[in-house]
C-alpha positions in Angstrom: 0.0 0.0 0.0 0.9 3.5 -0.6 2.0 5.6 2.5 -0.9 8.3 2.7 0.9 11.1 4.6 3.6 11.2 1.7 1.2 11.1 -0.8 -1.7 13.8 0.4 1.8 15.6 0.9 2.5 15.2 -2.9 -0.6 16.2 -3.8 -1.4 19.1 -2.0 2.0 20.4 -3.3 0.6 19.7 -7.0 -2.3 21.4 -5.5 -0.7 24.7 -4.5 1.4 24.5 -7.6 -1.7 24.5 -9.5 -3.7 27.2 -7.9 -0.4 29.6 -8.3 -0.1 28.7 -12.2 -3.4 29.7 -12.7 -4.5 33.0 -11.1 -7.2 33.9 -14.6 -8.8 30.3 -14.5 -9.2 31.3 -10.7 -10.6 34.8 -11.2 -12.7 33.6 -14.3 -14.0 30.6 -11.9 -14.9 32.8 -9.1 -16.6 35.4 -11.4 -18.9 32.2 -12.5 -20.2 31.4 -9.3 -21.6 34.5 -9.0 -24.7 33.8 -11.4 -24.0 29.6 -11.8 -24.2 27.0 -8.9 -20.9 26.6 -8.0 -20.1 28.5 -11.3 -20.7 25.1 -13.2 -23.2 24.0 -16.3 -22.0 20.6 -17.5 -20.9 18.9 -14.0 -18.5 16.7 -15.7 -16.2 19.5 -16.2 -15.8 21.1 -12.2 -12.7 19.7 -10.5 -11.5 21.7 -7.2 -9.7 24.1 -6.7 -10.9 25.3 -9.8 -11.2 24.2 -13.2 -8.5 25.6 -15.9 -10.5 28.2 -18.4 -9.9 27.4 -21.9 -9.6 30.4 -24.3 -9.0 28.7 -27.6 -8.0 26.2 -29.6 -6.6 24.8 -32.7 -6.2 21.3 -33.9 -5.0 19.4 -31.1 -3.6 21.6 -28.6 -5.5 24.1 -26.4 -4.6 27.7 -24.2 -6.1 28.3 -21.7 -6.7 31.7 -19.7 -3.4 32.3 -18.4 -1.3 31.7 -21.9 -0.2 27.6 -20.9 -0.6 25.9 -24.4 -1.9 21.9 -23.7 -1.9 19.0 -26.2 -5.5 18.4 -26.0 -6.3 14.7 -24.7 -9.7 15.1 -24.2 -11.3 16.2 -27.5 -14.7 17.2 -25.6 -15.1 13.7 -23.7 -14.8 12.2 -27.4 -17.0 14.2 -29.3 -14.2 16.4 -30.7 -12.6 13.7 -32.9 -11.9 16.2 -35.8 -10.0 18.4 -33.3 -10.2 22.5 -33.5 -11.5 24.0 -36.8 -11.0 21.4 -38.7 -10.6 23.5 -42.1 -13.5 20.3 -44.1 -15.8 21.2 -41.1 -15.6 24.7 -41.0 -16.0 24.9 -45.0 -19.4 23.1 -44.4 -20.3 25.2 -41.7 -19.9 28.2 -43.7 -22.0 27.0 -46.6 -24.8 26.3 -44.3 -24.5 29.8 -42.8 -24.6 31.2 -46.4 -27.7 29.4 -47.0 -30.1 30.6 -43.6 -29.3 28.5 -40.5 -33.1 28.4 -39.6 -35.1 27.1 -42.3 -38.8 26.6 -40.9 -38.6 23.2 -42.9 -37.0 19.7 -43.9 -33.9 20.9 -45.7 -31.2 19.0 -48.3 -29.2 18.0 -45.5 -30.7 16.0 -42.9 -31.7 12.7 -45.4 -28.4 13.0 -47.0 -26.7 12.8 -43.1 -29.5 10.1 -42.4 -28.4 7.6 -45.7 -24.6 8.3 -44.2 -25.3 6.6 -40.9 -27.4 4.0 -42.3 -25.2 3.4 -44.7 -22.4 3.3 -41.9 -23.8 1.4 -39.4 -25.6 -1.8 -40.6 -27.9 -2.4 -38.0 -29.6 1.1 -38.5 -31.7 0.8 -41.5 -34.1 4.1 -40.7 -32.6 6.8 -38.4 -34.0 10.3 -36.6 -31.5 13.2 -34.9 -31.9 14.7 -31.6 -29.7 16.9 -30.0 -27.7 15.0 -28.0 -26.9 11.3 -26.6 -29.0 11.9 -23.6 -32.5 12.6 -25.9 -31.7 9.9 -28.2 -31.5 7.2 -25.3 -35.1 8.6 -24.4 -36.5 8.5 -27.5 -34.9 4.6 -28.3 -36.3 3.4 -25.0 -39.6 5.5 -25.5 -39.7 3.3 -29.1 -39.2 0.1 -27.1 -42.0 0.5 -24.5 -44.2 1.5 -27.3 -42.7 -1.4 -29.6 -43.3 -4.3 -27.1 -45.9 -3.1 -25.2 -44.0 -3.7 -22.1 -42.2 -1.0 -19.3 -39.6 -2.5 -17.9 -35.9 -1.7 -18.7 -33.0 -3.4 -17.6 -30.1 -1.3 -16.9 -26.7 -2.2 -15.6 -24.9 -0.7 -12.9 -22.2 1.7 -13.9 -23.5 2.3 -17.0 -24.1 6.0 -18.3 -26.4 6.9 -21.0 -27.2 10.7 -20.2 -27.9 13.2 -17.9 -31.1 11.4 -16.6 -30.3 7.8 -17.4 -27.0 7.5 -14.7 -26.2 4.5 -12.9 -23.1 4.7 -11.7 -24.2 3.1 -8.1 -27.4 2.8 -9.1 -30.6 5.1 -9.1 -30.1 8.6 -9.2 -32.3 11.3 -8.1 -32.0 13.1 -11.5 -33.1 9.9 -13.4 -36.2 10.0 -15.4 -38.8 7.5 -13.9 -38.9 4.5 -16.5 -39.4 1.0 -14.3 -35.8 0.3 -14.5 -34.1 -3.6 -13.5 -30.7 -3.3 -12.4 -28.4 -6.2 -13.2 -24.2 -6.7 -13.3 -22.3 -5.6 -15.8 -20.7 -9.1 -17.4 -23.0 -11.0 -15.1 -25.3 -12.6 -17.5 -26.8 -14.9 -14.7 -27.8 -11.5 -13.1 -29.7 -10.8 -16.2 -31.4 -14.2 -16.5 -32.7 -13.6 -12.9 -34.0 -10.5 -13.8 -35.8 -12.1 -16.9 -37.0 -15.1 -14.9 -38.6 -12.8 -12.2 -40.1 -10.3 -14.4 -41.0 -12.9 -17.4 -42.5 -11.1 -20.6 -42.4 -7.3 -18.4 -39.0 -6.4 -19.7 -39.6 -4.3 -22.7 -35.7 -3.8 -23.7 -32.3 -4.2 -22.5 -30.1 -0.9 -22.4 -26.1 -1.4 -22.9 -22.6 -0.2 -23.5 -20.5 -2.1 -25.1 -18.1 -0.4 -23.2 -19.3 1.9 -19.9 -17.2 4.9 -20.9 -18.0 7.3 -18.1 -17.1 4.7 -15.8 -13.8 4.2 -16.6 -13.8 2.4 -19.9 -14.9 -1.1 -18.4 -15.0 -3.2 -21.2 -17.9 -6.0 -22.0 -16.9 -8.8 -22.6 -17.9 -10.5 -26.0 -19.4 -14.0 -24.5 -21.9 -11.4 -22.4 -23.1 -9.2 -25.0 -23.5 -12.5 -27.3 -25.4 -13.9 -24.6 -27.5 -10.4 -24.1 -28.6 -10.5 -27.9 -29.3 -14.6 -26.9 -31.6 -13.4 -24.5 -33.3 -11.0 -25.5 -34.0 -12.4 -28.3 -35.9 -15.3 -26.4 -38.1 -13.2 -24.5 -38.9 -11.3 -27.2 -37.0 -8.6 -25.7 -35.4 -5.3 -27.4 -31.6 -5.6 -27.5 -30.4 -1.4 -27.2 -26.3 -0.7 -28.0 -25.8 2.9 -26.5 -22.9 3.5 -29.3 -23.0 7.0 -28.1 -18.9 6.7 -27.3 -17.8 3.3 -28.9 -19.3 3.7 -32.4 -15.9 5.9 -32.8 -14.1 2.5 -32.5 -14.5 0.8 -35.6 -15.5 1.6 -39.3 -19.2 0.5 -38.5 -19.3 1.2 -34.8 -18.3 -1.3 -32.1 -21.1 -3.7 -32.4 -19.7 -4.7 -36.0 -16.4 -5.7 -34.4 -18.3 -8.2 -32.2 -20.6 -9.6 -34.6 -23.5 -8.6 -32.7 -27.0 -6.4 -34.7 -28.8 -4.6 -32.3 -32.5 -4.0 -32.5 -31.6 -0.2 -31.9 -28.6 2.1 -31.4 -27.8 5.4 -30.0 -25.2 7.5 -31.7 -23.7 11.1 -31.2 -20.9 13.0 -29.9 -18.5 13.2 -32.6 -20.9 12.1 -35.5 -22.3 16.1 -35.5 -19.0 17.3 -36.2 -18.3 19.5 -33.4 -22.3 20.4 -32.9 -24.9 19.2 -30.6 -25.9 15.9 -31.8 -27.8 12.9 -31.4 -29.4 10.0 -33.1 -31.3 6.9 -32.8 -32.1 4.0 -34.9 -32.4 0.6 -35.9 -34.8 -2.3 -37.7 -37.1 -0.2 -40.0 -40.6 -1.7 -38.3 -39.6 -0.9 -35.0 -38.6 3.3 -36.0 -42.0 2.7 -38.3 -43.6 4.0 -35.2 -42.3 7.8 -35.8 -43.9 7.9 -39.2 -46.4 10.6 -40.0 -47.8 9.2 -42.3 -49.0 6.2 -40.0 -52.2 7.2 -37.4 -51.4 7.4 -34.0 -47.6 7.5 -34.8 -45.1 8.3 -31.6 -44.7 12.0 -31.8 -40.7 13.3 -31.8 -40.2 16.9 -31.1 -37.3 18.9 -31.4 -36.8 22.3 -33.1 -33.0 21.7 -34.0 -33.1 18.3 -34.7 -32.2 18.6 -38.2 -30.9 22.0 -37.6 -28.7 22.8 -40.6 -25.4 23.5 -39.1 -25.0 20.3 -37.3 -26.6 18.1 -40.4 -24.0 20.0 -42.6 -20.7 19.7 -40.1 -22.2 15.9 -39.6 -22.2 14.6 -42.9 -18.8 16.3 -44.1 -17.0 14.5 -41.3 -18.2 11.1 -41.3 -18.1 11.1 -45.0 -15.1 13.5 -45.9 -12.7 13.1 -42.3 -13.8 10.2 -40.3 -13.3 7.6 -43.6 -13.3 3.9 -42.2 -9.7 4.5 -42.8 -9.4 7.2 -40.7 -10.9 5.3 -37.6 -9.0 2.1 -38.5 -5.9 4.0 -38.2 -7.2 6.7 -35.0 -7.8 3.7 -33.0 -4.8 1.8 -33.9 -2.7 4.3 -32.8 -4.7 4.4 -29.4 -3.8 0.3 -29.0 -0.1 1.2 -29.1 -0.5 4.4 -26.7 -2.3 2.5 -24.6 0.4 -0.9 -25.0 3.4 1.8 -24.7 1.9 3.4 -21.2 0.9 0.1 -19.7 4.2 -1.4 -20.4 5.5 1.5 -18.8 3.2 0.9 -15.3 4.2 -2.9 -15.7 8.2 -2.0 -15.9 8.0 -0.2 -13.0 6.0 -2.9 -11.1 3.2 -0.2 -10.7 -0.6 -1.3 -9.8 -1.6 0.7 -12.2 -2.6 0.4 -16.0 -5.0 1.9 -18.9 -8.1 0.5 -19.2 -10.2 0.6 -22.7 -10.0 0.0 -26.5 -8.5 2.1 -29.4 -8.6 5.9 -28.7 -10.3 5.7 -25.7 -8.9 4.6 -22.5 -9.1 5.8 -18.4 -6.0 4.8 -15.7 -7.1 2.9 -13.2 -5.5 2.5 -10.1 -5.1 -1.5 -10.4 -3.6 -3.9 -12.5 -6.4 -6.6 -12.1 -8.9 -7.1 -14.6 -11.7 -5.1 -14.3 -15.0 -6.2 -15.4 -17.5 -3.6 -13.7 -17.4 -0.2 -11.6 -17.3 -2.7 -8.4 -13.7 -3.4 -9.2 -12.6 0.0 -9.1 -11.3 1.4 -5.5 -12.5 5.1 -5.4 -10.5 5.4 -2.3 -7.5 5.5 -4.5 -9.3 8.4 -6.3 -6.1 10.7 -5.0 -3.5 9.0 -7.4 -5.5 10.0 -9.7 -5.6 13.4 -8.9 -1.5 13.6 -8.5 -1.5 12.3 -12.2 -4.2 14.8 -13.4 -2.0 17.6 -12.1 1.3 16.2 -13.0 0.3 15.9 -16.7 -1.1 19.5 -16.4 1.9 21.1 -15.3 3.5 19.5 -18.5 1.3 20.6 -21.1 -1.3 17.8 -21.5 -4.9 18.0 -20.7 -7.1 15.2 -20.2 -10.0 14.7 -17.7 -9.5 14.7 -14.2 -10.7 11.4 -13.7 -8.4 10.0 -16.1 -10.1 9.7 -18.9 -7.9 10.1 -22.0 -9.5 10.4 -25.4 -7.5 10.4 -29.3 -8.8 12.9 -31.9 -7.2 13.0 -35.4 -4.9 15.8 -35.1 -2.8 13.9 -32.8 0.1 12.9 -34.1 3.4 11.1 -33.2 4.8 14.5 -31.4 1.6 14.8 -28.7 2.1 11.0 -28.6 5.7 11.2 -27.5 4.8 14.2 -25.4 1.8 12.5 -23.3 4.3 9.6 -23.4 6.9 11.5 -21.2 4.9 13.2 -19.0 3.7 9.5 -17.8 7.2 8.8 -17.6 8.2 11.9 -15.7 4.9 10.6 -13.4 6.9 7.3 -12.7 10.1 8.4 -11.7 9.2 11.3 -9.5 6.6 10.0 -7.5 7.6 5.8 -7.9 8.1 5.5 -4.0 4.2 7.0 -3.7 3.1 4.9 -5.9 0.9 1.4 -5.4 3.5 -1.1 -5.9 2.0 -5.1 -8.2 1.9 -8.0 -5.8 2.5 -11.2 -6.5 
């Protein structure tokens, strides 16, 4: 075990050094709170003391108040794939803007954005846009109830599919009130329980192929194979939130495993930089939206197929984000991930990486970890000495340790964020968890 005095030493030092780097992010932070609780809007984003203030950026690096430049490592929690301004993006932005941003109509975008995804994603064979990840998990579970007939949901604990659909320990107070089932994350016997007590009730099953906000727990293949089992025999909707992990492969993560969803969420990068969000899946299940059809579901949403993010969307999945490009983005997050794990395992560190391709989060263990019950948040405080160590040497990634790839990130931010974990090792190796055999 670590020694704790040395190390809440360490990292109040980090702390101070921090808070003394900073003095704008401070005064911009402190000016916030006077109109915003706690001068915060997206929670994800407040750390203590303060959180840095970004002024700008450009490609992949970042500045933020005070002048200190940052290889960016977070590319907005994954949504900024194509980095800052990407020039393809911008171009499309600018045509839209020529053209009248709010058109009162359907436009020429949105079904040319709509035959991209399906065209992209197999599984998705009729498609409608929200605004972000969080509506399109409402709307794919609203289809579901409305599909089977049935209200119950299971969920699994640590997963994360919005603002109002958290799980992290389980209900939340935020959470919408859907009759939720909460099983273990690569525990399929606790998902046959839940089917066995609640036979023909459970309207859908709601999953990550990998919980992302979490820490980039990974499903196993044998338990999503034996999700789409099941749900198939009870006549059950099987729901991949591909919110993060359809980044991960040419035709989103569910094509490396094989596996066709009923439905899928989408968004984050897929708008290009704009609010986004979709949902989708087998055509007589998003039948129900039609207008044409009496009593169909109704689906709101006055920029849903707003024209900016229907323009920036369809330029970078079809123009930036080729299969190619994610083939070769997420092959470079394998060997980042390899390289710093190697790293950890040289020095006989209890620490590693967790994820797949260009997303990944350290975790304070070197066990396997199959759900949020194998993490120990009491070790939360190495994580903080990391955050601020990699800060103090130009590299910005969440404070949880969430690292994400975008495309501008090339072989010199690689080398850099591979030094600064290096630095990490040597100077604070005696602070450090230490493997066990």
């Amino acid at each position: 075990m670590t020694s704790t005095a040395p190390l809440a030493v360490a990292l109040e030092s980090a702390r101070q050094g921090f808070i003394a780097a900073n003095p704008q992010s401070e005064r911009q932070y402190r000016q916030a709170t006077e109109v915003m609780p706690g001068g915060n809007t997206r929670s994800v984003l407040f750390y203590e003391p303060f959180p840095l203030a970004i002024a700008r950026g450009e490609g992949c690096r970042l500045w933020d108040v005070d002048g200190h430049e940052y290889a960016d490592f977070i590319a907005e929690f994954s949504a900024g794939i194509y980095g800052h301004s990407n020039p393809s993006i911008r171009a499309a932005i600018d045509k839209a803007l020529d053209d009248g941003i709010n058109l009162s109509g359907h436009n020429l975008l949105e079904a040319r954005l709509a035959q991209a995804l399906c065209e992209r994603f197999p599984s998705i064979e009729s498609v409608r846009f929200t605004n972000s990840g969080t509506e399109a998990n409402l709307m794919m579970l609203a289809a579901a109830k409305a599909f089977t007939g049935r209200q119950k949901v299971i969920v699994f604990i640590g997963g994360y599919h919005g603002g109002v659909l958290t799980f992290a320990r389980g209900p939340s107070s935020v959470n919408v009130p859907h009759e939720f089932l909460y099983a273990e994350y690569n525990d399929l016997d606790s998902v046959r329980r839940l089917f066995d007590e609640h036979r023909g009730e459970v309207a859908a099953v709601l999953v990550e192929p990998m919980q992302g906000a979490s820490g980039c727990i990974v499903a196993e293949a044998s338990f999503l194979a034996g999700l789409r089992e099941l749900t198939s025999a009870h006549d059950t909707l099987l729901l991949f939130d591909e919110v993060m992990t359809s980044r991960l492969a040419p035709a989103a993560y569910q094509s490396v495993l094989g596996i066709a969803p009923d439905m899928t969420s989408v968004g984050k990068y897929i708008g290009g930089g704009m609010s986004f969000g979709a949902f989708g899946g087998r055509k007589d299940i998003m039948s129900l939206f039609d207008p044409r059809i009496r009593n169909a579901l109704q689906h709101a949403g006055t920029f849903n197929n707003n024209v900016l993010t229907m323009a920036a969307g369809y330029a970078g999945l079809t123009s930036v984000y080729t299969p190619q490009a994610a083939v070769e983005l997420n092959a470079r997050g394998e060997r980042l991930r390899a390289t710093l794990n190697t790293r950890f395992e040289e020095a006989s560190l209890d620490i590693r990486f967790n994820g797949i391709g260009s997303l990944m989060n350290l975790q304070i263990t070197a066990r396997t970890i199959r759900s949020v019950r194998d993490i120990d948040a009491s070790r939360n405080d190495i994580k903080d000495l990391f955050f601020f160590h990699l800060i103090e040497h130009g590299v910005y990634i969440a404070r949880r340790g969430y690292v994400v790839l975008s495309l501008p990130v090339g072989s010199a931010e690689l080398e850099r964020f591979d030094g600064a974990v290096a630095s990490f090792i040597d100077r604070y190796r005696n602070l450090l968890p230490r493997e066990t055999l």
